[in-house]
Residue frames relative to the residue before (quaternion, step in Angstrom):
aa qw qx qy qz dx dy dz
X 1.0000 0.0000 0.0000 0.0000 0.00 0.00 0.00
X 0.7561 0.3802 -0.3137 0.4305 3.61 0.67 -0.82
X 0.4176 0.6004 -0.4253 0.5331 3.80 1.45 -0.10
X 0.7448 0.3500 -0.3865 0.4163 3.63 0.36 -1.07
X 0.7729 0.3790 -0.3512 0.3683 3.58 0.46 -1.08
X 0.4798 0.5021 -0.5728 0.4353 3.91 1.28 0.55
X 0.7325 0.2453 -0.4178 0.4782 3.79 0.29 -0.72
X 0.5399 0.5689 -0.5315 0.3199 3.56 0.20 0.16
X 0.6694 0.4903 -0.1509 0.5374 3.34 1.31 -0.84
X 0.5472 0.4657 -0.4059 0.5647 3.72 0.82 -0.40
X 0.6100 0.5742 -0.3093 0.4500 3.42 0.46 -1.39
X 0.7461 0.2997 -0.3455 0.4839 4.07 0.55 -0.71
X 0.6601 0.4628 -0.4017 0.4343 3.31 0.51 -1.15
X 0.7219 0.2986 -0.5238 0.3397 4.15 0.65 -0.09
X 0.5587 0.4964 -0.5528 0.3685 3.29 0.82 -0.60
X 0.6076 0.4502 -0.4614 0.4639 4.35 0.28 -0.93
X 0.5770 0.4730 -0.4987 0.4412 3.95 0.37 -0.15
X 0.7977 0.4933 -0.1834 0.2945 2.99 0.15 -1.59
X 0.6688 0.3203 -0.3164 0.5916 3.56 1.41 -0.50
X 0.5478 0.5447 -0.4283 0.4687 3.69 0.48 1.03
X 0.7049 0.2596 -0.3108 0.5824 3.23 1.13 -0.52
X 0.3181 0.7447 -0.4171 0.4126 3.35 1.42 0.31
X 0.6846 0.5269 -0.0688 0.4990 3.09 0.83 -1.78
X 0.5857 0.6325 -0.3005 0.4081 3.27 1.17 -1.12
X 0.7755 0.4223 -0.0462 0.4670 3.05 0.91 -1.65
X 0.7102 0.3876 -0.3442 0.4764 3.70 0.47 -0.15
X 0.5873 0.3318 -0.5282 0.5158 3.81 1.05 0.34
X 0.6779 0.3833 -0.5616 0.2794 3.44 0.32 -0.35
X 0.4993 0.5277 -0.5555 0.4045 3.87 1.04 -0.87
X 0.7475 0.5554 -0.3206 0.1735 3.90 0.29 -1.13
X 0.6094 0.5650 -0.2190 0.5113 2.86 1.65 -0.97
X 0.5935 0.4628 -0.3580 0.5527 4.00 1.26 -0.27
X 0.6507 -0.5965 0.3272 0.3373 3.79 1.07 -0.37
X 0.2240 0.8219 -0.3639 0.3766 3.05 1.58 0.74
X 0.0948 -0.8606 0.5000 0.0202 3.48 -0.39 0.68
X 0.3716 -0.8450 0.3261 0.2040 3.11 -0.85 0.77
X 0.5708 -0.6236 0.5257 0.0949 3.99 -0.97 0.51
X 0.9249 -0.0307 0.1587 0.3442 3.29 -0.84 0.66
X 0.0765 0.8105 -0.5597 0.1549 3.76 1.40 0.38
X 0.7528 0.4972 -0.3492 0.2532 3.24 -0.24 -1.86
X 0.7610 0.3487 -0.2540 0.4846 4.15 0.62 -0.84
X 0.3892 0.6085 -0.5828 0.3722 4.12 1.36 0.20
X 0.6532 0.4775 -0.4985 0.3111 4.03 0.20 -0.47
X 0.5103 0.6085 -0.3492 0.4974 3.58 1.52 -1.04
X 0.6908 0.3938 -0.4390 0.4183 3.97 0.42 -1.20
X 0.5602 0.6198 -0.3701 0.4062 3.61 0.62 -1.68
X 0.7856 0.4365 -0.2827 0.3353 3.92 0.19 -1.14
X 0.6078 0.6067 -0.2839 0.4266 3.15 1.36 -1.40
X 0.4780 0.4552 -0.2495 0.7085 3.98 1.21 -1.22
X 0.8457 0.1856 -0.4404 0.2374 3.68 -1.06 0.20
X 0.5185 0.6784 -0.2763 0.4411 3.15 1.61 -0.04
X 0.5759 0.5882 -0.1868 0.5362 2.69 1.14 -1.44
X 0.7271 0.4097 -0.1405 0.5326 4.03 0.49 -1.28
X 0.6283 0.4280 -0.3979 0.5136 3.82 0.90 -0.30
X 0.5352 0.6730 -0.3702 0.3515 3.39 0.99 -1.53
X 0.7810 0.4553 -0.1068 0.4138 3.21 0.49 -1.96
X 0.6370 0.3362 -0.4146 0.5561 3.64 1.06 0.05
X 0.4706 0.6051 -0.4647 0.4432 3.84 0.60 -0.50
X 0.8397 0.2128 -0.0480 0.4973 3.78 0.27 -1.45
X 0.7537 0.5492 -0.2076 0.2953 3.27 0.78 -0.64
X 0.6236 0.6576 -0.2462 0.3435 3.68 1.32 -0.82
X 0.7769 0.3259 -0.1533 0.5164 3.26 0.96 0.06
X 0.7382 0.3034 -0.5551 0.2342 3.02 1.70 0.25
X 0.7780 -0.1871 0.2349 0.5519 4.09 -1.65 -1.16
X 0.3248 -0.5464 0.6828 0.3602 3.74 -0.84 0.30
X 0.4160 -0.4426 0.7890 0.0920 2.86 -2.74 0.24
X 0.3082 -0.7567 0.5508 0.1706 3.23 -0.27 1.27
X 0.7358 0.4687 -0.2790 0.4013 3.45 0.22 -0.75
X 0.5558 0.3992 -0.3324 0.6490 3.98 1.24 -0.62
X 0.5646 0.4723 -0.4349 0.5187 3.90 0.62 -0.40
X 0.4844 0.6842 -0.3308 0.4333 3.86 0.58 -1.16
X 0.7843 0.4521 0.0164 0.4245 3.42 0.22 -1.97
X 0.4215 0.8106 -0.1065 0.3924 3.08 1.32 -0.89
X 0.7690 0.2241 0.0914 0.5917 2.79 0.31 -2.55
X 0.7386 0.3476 -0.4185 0.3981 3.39 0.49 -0.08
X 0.5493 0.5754 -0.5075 0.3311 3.41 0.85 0.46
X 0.1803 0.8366 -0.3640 0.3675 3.13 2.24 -0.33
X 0.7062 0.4871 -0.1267 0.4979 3.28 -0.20 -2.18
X 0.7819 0.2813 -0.3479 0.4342 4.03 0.20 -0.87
X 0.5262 0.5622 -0.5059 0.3887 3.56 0.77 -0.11
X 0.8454 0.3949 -0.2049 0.2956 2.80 0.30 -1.31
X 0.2460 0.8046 -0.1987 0.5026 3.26 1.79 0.04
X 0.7727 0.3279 -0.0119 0.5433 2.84 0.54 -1.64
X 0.7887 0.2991 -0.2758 0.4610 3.62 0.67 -0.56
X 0.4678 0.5293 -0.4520 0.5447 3.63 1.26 0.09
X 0.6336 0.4004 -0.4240 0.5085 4.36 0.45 -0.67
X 0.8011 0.1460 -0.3553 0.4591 3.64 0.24 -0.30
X 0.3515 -0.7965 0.4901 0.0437 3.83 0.36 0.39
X 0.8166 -0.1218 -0.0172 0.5639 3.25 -0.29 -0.82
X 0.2301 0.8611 -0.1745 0.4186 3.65 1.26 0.49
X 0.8177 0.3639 0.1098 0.4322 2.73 0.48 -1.69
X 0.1755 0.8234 -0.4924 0.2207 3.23 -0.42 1.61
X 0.3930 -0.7374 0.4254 0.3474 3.97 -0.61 0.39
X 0.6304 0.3500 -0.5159 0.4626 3.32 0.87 1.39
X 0.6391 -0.4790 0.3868 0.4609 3.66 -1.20 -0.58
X 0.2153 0.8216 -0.5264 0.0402 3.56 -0.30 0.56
X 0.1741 -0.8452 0.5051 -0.0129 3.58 -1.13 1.04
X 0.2544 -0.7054 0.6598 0.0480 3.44 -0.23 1.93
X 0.4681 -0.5500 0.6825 0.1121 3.89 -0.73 1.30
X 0.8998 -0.0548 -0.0885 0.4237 3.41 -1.48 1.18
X 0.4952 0.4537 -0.5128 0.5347 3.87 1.03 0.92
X 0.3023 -0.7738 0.5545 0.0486 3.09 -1.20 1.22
X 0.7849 -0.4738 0.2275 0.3281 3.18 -0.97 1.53
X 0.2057 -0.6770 0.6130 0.3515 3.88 -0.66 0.20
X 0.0442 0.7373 -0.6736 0.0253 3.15 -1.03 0.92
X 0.4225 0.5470 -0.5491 0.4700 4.13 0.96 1.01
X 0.6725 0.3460 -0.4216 0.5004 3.91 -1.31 0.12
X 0.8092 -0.1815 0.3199 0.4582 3.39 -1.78 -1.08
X 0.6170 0.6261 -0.3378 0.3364 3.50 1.07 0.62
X 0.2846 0.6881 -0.3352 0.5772 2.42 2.71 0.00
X 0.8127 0.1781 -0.1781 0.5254 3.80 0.15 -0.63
X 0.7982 0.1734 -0.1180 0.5647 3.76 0.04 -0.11
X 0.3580 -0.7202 0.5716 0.1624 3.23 -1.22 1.08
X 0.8287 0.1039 -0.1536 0.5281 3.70 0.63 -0.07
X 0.0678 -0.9154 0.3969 0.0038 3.60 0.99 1.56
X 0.6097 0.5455 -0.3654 0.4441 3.33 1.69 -1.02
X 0.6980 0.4856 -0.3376 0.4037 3.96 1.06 -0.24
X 0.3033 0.6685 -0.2897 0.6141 3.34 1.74 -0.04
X 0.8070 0.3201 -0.1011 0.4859 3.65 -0.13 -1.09
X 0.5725 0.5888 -0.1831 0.5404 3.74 0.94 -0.49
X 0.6214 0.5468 -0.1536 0.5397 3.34 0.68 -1.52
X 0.7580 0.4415 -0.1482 0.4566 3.38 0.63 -1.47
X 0.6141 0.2796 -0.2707 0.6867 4.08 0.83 -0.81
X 0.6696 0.1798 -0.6673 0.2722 3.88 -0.60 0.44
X 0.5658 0.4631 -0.5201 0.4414 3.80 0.99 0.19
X 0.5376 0.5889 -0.4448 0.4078 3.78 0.11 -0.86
X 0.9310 0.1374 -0.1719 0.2914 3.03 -0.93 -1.47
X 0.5350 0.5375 -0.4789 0.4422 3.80 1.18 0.69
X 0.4245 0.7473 -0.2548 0.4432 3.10 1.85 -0.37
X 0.7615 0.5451 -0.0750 0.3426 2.84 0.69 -1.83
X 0.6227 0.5706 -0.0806 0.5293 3.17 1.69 -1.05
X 0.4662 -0.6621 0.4268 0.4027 3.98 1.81 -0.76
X 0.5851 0.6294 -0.2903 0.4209 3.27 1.76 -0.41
X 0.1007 -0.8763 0.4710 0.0051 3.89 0.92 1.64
X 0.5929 0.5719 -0.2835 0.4909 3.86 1.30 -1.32
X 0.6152 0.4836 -0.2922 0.5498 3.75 0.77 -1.13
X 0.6341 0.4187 -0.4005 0.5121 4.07 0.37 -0.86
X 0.6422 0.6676 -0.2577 0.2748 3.58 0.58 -0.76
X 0.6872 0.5554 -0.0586 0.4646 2.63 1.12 -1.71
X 0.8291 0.2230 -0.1368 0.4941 3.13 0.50 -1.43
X 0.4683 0.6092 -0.5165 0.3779 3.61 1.33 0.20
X 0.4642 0.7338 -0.2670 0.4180 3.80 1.68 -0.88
X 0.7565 0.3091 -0.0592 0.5733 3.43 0.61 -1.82
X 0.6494 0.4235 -0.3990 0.4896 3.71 0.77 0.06
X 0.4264 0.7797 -0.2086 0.4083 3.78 1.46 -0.07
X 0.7631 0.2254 -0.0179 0.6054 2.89 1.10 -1.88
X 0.6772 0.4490 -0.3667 0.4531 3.58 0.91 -0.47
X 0.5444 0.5290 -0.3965 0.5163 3.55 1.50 0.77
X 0.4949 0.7443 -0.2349 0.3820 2.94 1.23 -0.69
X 0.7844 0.2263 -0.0778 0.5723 2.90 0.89 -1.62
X 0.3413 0.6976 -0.4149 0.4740 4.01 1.28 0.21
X 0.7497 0.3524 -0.1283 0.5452 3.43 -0.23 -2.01
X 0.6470 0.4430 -0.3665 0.5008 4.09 0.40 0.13
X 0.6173 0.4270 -0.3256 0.5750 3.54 0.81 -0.43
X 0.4336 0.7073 -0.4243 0.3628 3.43 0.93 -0.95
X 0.8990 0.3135 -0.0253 0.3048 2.61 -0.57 -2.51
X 0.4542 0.6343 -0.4469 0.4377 3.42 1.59 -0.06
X 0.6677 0.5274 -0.2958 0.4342 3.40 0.68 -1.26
X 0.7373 0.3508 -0.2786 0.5057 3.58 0.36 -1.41
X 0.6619 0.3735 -0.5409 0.3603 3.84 0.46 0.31
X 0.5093 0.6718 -0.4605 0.2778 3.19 0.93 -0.11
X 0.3162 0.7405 -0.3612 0.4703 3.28 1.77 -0.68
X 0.7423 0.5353 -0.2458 0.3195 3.53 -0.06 -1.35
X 0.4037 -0.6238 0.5937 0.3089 3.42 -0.98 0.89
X 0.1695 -0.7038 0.6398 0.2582 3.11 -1.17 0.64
X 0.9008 -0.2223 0.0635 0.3676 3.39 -1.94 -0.02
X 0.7619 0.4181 -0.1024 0.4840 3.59 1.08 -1.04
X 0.6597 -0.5731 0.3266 0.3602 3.67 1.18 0.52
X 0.6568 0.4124 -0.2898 0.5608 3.34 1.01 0.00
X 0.4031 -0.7980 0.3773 0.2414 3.46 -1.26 1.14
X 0.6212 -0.6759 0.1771 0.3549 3.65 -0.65 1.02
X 0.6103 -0.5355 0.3545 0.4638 3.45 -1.01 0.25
């Protein structure tokens, strides 16, 4: 029990970190002229993730880990952070577009174009996993599917805007 309610608790205190330097990062991208992408479906991501993190304390605090889904777990650790060290000041839990910056395409961006959703995908299964909680991985592996779905489409809108279009000028 006290194992679960530490990684349950690490697990909040990074995600609350991580959406601060979030925050951190998307005024400074804004304040260079960065523009944002796809706003209207962030309250849907934001909910899906607190559910998902309440859920997992509701059912989850009391119960034995799975070393080996724990295992998996922590090494998705290492790719997060991976991922959020290659885009650095960049990196943010919305869609933001710095106009004449060119895509990062060095780290795990060398093989996968949208690694930080890759790695995500992978811990809302795991660490319900990790806990014996397979129906919960299921579930929220479902609603984390479609609320990618519609994400990685906003995305690739944004990063094509990047793209010069036909006349030398870069698209709206």
């Amino acid at each position: 029990m006290i194992a679960s309610i530490a990684v349950l608790a690490a697990v909040t205190v990074q995600r609350l970190g991580e959406l601060l330097l979030a925050r951190r990062n998307t005024r400074r991208l804004l304040a260079r002229g960065a523009v944002e992408f796809g706003a209207g479906h962030y309250p849907l991501l934001v909910l899906m993730h607190g559910v998902w993190l309440a859920g997992l304390w509701l059912l989850a605090w009391n119960r034995p880990l799975i070393a080996p889904w724990l295992a998996v777990f922590i090494a998705l650790q290492a790719l997060r952070v991976w991922v959020i060290a290659t885009l650095g000041g960049r990196w943010t839990t919305r869609i933001i577009v710095l106009k004449g910056a060119a895509p990062v395409r060095r780290g795990p961006y060398r093989f996968v174009s949208h690694p930080n959703y890759l790695v995500v995908a992978a811990e809302i299964a795991v660490l319900p996993l990790a806990f014996g909680l397979g129906a919960f991985a299921a579930l929220f592996s479902i609603l984390n599917a479609g609320v990618l779905w519609i994400r990685i489409g906003a995305e690739n809108k944004a990063l094509a805007s990047l793209q010069p279009s036909g006349d030398g000028l870069l698209g709206a």
